[in-house]
N, C-alpha and C positions, 0 to 999 in steps of 0.2 A: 352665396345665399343658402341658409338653411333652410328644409322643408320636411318634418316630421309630419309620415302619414300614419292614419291611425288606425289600419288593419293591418299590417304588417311587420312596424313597428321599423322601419328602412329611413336612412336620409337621405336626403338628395342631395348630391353638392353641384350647381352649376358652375362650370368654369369654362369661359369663354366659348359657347352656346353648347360647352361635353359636359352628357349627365353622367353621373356615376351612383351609385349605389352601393353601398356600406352597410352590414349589420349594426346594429347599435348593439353597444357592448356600455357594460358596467364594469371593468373590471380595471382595478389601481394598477397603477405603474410599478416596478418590480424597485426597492429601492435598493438602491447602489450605493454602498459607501462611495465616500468619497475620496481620491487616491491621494490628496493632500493632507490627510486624517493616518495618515497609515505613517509608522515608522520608517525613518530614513537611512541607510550606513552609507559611510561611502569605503569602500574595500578598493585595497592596491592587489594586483594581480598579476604575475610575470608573463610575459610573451606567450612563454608556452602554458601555463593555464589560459590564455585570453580566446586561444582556440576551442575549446573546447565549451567556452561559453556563447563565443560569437557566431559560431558557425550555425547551432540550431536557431540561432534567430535570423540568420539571415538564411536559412531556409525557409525559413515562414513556419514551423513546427512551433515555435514562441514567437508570442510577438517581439518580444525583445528581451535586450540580457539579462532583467531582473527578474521576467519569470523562470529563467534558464537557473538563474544563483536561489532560487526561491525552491525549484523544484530538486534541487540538489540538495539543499536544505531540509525538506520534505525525506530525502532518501537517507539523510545520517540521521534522523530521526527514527527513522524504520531502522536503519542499522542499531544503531545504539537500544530498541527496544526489543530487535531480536537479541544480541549480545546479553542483554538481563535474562533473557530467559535461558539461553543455552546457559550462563552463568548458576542458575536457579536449579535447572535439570543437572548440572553436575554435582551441586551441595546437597539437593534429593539425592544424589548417586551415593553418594560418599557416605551420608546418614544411614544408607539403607546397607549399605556395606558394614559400616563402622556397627551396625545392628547387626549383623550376621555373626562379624566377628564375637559379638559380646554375647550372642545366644549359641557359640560354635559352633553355624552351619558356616562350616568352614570345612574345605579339603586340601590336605599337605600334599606337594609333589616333592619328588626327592632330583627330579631334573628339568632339563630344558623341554626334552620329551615328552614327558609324564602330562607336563606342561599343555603341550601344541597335542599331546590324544586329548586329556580333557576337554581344551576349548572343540576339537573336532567334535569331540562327543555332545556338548551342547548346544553347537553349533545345528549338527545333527537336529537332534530333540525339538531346536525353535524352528526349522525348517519342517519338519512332520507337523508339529502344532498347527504351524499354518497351512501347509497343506489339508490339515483337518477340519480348521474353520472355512477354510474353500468351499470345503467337499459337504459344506452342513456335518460333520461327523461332533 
């Protein structure tokens, strides 16, 4: 039995002589696709891949092994969209180089040394820089 009172805005529910008491709410049900709606694969997998999918679900960490191949999934995604970008940041690299060469800010060494000072030296140089931006300077 239902019994909306009208100062409060509460329902009753009796059930088998227990009252209870419940807010009344307006609010829709959350919809949920539905999992027969979703794409299917069926993937072969060897022994020892099957570990490494079964184990987190039978930990209870996924409920089960399609979320374990889903969230794997999920992670070559992320790999493959870091990969563009380290890939990105080096063709910026090379342009900015390949521009240096052509405006010749460019310095010869005549050895392997000359070499391994320079780099020390600007090695050096970015290492003070930042310690400058540290320090507010």
């Amino acid at each position: 039995m239902l019994l909306k009172t009208e100062q409060d805005e509460k329902l009753v529910f009796s059930d088998l002589g227990r009252t209870c008491f419940a807010e009344w709410h307006n609010v829709p049900a959350p919809v949920q696709k539905d999992p027969l709606d979703m794409p299917t694969r069926n993937v072969v997998v060897t022994d020892h891949e099957d570990s490494p999918v079964d184990r987190p679900a039978k930990s209870g960490r996924y409920q089960n092994a399609g979320e374990v191949v889903r969230e794997g999934l999920r992670s070559v995604e992320r790999e493959d969209a870091e990969g563009g970008a380290r890939i990105e940041a080096l063709r910026d690299a090379a342009q900015a180089g390949m521009a240096d060469v052509k405006a010749r800010r460019i310095q010869s060494v005549d050895s392997a040394e000359e070499l391994y000072q320079h780099f020390g030296t600007v090695a050096a140089g970015a290492i003070e820089s930042a310690h400058d931006r540290e320090s507010g300077h």
